[in-house]
C-alpha positions as semicolon CSV with decimal commas, in nm:
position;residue;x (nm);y (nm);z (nm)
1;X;0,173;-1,739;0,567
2;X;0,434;-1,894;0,382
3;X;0,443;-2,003;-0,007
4;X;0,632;-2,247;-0,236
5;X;0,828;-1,979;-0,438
6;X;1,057;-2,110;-0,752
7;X;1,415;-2,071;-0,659
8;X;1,491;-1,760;-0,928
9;X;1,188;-1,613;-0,765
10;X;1,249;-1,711;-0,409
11;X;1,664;-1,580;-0,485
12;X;1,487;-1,230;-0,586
13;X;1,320;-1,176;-0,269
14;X;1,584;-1,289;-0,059
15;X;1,855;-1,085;-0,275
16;X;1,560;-0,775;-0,252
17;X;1,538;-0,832;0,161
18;X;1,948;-0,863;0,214
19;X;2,173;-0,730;-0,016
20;X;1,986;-0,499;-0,319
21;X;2,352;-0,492;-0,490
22;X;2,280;-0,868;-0,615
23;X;1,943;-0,845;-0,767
24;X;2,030;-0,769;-1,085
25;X;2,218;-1,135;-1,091
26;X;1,829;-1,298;-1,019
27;X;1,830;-1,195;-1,413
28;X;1,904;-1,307;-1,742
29;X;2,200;-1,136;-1,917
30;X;1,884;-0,900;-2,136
31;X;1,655;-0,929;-1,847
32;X;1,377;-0,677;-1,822
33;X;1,208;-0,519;-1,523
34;X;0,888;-0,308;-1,541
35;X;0,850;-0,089;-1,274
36;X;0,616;0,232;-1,228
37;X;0,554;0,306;-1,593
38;X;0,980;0,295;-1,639
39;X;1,185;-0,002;-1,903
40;X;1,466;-0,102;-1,702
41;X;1,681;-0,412;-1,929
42;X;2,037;-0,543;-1,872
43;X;2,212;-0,640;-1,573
44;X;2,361;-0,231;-1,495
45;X;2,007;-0,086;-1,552
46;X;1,823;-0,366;-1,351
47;X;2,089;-0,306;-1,038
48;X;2,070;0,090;-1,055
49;X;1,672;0,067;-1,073
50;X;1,688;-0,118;-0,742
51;X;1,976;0,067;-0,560
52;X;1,802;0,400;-0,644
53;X;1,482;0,243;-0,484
54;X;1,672;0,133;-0,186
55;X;1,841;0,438;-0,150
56;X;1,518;0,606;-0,158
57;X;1,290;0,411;0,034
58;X;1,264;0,203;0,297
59;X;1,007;-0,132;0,271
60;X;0,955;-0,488;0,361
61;X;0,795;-0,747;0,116
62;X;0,588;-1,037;0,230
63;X;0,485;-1,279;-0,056
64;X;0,132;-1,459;0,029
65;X;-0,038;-1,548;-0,297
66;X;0,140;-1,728;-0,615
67;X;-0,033;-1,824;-0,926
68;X;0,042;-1,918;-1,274
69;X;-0,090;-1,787;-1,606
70;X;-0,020;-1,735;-1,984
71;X;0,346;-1,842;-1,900
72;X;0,400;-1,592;-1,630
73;X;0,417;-1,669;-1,267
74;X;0,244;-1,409;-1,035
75;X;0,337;-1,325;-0,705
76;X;0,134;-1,096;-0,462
77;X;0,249;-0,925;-0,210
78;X;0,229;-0,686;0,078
79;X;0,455;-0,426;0,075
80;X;0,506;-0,224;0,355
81;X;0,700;0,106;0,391
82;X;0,795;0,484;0,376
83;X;0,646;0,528;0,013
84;X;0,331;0,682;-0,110
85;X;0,025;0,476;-0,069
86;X;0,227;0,237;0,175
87;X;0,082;-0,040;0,264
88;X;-0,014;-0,224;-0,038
89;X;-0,035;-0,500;-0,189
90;X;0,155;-0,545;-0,547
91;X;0,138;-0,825;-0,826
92;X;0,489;-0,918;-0,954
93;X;0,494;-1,080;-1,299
94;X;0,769;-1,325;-1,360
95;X;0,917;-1,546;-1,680
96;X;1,151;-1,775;-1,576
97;X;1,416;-1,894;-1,808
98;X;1,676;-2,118;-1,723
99;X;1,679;-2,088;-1,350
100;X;1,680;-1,655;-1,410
101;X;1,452;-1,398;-1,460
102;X;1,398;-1,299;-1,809
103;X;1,159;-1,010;-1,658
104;X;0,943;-0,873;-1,423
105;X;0,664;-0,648;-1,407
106;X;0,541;-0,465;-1,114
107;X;0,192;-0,365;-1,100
108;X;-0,068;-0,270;-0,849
């Protein structure tokens, strides 16, 4: 299945599936990611929260459901890899801001 993704969102995924170095340029200069109970803001702390996930796991991530609500544009989808609980399927909570991310929230 394939979805209409926004281009900052769409950019994530592809920067997320090819090249985890350039994630943290998806963002806003103060952007903010969310992930497993952790505060990650900035451009440095944003691109060492995803290297240290790619360094320690290996996954694939298939968007299949986007919706919009309360300003935020939520993604689902399934994530497959060697992690605990693998496969599952995550909600990612985006707000755009000029063409970037100004965050991100990960949640089951």
């Amino acid at each position: 299945m394939s979805i209409d993704l926004p281009k900052p969102i769409a950019t994530y995924y592809l920067a997320d599936r090819e090249n985890h170095s350039t994630v943290s340029d998806c963002f806003t200069e103060n952007g903010v990611v969310i992930d497993e109970g952790k505060t990650y803001t900035g451009h440095e702390a944003i691109q060492k929260w995803k290297m240290g996930a790619s360094r320690q796991y290996t996954y694939t991530v298939e968007p299949f459901l986007i919706e919009k609500r309360d300003g935020k544009t939520i993604v689902t989808a399934h994530v497959v890899g060697n992690f605990p609980g693998s496969p599952v399927d995550l909600r990612y909570f985006f707000v755009l801001q000029h063409e970037k991310i100004a965050s991100l929230e990960i949640k089951i």
